[in-house]
ROKOLLO-923299 format. One line per field, with one value per residue (C-alpha): residue in three letters; residue number from 1; x, y, z; chain. Coordinates in steps of 0.5 Angstrom, whole numbers, plus 500, padded with zeros to 3 digits. Example, Ala and Ser with C-alpha at 12.3 -4.5 7.8 and 13.67 -1.06 7.14 Angstrom:
REM ROKOLLO-923299
type: ALA,SER
seq: 1,2
c1: 525,527
c2: 491,498
c3: 516,514
mol: A,A
This chain:
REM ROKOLLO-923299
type: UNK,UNK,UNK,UNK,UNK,UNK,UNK,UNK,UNK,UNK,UNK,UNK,UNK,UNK,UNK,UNK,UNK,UNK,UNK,UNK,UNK,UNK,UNK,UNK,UNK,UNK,UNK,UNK,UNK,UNK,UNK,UNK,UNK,UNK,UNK,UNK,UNK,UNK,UNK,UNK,UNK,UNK,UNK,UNK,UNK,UNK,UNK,UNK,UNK,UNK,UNK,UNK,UNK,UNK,UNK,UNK,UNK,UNK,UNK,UNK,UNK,UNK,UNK,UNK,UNK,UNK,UNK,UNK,UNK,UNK,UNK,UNK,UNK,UNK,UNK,UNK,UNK,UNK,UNK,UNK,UNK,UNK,UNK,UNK,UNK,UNK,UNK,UNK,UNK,UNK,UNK,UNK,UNK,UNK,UNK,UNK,UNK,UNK,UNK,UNK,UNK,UNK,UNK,UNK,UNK,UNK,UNK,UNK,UNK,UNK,UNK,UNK,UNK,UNK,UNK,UNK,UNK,UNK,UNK,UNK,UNK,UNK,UNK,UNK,UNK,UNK,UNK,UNK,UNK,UNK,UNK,UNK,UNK,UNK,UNK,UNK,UNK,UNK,UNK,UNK,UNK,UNK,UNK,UNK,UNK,UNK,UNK,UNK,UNK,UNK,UNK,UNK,UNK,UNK,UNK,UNK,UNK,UNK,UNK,UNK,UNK,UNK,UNK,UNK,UNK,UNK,UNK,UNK,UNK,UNK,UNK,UNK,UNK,UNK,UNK,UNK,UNK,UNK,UNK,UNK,UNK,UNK,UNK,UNK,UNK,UNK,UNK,UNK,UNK,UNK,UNK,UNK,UNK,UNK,UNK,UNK,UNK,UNK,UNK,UNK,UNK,UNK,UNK,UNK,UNK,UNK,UNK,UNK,UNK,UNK,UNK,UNK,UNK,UNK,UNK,UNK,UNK,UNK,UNK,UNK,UNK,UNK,UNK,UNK,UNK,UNK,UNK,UNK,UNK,UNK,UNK,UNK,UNK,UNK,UNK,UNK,UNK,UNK,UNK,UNK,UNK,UNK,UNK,UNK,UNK,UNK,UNK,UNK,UNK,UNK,UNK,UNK,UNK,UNK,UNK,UNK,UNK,UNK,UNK,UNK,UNK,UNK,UNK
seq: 1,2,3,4,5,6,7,8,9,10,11,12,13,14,15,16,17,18,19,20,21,22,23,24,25,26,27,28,29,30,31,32,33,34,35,36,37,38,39,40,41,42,43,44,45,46,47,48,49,50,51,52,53,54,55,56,57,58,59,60,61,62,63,64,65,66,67,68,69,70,71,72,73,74,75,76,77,78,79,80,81,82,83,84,85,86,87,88,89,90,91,92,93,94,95,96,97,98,99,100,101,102,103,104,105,106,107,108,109,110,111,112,113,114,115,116,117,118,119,120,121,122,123,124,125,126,127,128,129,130,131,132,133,134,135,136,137,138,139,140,141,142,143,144,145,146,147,148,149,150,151,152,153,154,155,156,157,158,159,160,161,162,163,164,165,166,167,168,169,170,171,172,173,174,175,176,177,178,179,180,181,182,183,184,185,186,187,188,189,190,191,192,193,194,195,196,197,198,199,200,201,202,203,204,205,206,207,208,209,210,211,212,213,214,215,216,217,218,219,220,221,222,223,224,225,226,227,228,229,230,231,232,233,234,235,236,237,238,239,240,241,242,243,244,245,246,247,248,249,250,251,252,253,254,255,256,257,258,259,260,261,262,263
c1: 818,819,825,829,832,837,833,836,834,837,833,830,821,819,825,822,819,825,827,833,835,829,829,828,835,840,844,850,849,849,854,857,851,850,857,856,856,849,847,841,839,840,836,831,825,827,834,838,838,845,850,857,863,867,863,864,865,873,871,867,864,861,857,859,854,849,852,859,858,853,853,844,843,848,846,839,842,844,838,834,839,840,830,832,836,831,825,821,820,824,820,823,820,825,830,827,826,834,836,841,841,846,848,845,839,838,840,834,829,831,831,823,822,825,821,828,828,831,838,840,840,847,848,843,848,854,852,848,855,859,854,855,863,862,858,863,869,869,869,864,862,861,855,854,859,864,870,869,867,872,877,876,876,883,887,882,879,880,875,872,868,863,860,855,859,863,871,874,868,869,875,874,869,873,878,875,871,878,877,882,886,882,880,884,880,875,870,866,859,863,868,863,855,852,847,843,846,851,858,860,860,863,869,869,869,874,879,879,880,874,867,861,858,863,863,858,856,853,848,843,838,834,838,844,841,838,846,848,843,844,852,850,852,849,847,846,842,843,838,838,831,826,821,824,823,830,826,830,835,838,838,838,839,840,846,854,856,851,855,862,864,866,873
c2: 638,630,628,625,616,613,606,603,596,591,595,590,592,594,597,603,609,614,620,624,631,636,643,642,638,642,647,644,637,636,641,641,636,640,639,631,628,624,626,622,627,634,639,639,637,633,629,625,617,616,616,614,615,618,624,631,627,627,620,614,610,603,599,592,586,586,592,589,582,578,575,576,569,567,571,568,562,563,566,558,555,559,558,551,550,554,549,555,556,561,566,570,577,575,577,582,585,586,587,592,593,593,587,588,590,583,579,583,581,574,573,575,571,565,566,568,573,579,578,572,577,578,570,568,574,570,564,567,569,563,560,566,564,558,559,565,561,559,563,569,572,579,583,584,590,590,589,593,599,599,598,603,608,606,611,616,618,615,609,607,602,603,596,595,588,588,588,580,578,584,584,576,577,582,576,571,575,578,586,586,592,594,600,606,605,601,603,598,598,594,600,606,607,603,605,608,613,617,616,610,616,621,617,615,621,624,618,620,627,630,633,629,633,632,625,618,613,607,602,596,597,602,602,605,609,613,613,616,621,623,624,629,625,624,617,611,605,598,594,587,586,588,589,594,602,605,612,616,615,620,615,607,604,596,594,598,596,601,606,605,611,609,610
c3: 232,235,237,231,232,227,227,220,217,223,228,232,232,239,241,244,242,239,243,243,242,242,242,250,250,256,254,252,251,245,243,237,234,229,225,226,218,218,224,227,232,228,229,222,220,216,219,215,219,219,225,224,230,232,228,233,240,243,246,246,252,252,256,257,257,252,247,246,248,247,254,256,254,259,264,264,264,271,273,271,275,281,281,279,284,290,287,284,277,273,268,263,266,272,267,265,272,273,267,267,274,280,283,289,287,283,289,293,288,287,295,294,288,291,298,302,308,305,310,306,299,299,300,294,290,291,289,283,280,282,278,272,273,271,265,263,262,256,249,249,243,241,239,231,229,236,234,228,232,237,232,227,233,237,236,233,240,247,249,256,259,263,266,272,272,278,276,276,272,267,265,265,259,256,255,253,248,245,246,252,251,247,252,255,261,264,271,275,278,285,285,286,285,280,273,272,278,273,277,272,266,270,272,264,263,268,266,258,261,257,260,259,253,249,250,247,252,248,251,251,256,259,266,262,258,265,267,260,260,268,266,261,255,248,249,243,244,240,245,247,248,244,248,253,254,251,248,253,248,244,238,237,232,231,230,232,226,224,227,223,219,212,211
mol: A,A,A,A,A,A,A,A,A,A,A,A,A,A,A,A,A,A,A,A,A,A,A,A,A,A,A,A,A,A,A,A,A,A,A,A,A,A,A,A,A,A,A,A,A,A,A,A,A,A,A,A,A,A,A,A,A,A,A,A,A,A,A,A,A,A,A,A,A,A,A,A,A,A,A,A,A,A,A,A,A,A,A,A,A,A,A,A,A,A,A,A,A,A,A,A,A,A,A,A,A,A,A,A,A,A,A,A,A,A,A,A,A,A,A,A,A,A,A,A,A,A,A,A,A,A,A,A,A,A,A,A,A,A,A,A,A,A,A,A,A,A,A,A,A,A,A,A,A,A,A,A,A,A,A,A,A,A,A,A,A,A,A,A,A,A,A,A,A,A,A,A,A,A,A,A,A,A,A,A,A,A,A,A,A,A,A,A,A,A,A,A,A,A,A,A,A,A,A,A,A,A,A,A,A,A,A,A,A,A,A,A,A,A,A,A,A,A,A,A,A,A,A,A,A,A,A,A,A,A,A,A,A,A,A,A,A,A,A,A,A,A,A,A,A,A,A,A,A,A,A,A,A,A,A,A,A,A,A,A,A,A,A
């Protein structure tokens, strides 16, 4: 049987080949999939193409930029004015090639573009999230569907973030786009390793006090959904860019507000 996705009508063509929880998924993982009403991933041949949150989870993980906020295109462009300020011209496959990845990994592949010794990598990184926080001052919007995930699930079920982003400028973007407070905990990608290393779930996990089989993490990029599915989590995926490879997904769909249960 081929895995199964939930891709409804807002699902962006070209996300990705859907996959999820086959017959070979690890033992427990999906536990309790089964019972989920309109479960995207249910294991039949003919599975319905609707999810709804919380459904069997005890809590509920979200990325940040990208999935909760609509912040990619401000990060792009910082990167244009980091390359315009090093005279070299910016491509969006630069963007591309950092997507979702660490801040350290970012700042050493701009050093290369930008012809720069590696040793002048973290210099290059601190300008780039200078610029970043300039541009970050001003209001943010959310991500279609957000706010209303976010608030039919509080108080249902605990809430982390978990975001590569390093603390101030999280918890900046969290204000500016109004969903501070909003989360029982947040974890940092300056505070332990970075995705698509598992530790940020994991902590999540631990701070929620749930094991992650119990737990949805919910992701843009392929970056995160490697962290999801390393921690042991049951992923979903609303990508942010149409063209990258989020296929390890257990289910993407195209929209979070896809995912609000009907009341």
């Amino acid at each position: 049987m081929s895995p199964a996705r939930a891709q409804g009508a807002g699902a962006g063509a070209g996300a990705g080949a859907g996959a999820g929880a086959g017959a070979g998924a690890p033992d427990g993982r999906l536990a309790g999939m089964q019972t989920l009403e309109h479960a995207a991933v249910a294991m039949s041949p003919d599975p319905p193409t609707r999810l709804t949150l919380p459904g069997p989870f005890r809590a509920v993980c979200f990325d940040l930029d990208g999935l909760l906020v609509d912040t990619e295109p401000i990060w792009k462009e910082a990167k244009r004015v980091l390359f315009e300020r090093h005279g070299v011209p910016f491509l969006h496959a630069d963007h591309v090639a950092v997507f979702g990845t660490s801040e350290a990994q970012a700042a050493a592949y701009f050093a290369r573009r930008l012809g720069r010794p590696a040793d002048e990598g973290p210099a290059i990184g601190e300008e780039y999230r200078a610029i970043v926080k300039g541009l970050f001052e001003g209001p943010i919007d959310c991500r279609p569907g957000a706010l209303e995930l976010v608030g039919s699930l509080r108080g249902r079920v605990p809430m982390a973030v978990a975001t590569n982003t390093r603390r101030p400028l999280a918890e900046l973007i969290l204000r500016q786009s109004g969903l501070a407070d909003r989360f029982d905990t947040v974890v940092t990608g300056d505070e332990m390793p970075p995705k698509p290393a598992p530790d940020l779930y994991l902590a999540a996990c631990r701070a929620l006090g749930v094991v992650p089989a119990e737990a949805v993490g919910l992701e843009d990029s392929p970056t995160g959904v490697a962290a999801v599915k390393a921690a042991g989590m049951t992923c979903v995926c609303v990508p942010s860019d149409a063209s990258s490879d989020v296929s390890a997904a257990d289910v993407i769909v195209g929209s979070l507000a896809e995912l609000i249960e009907a009341v």
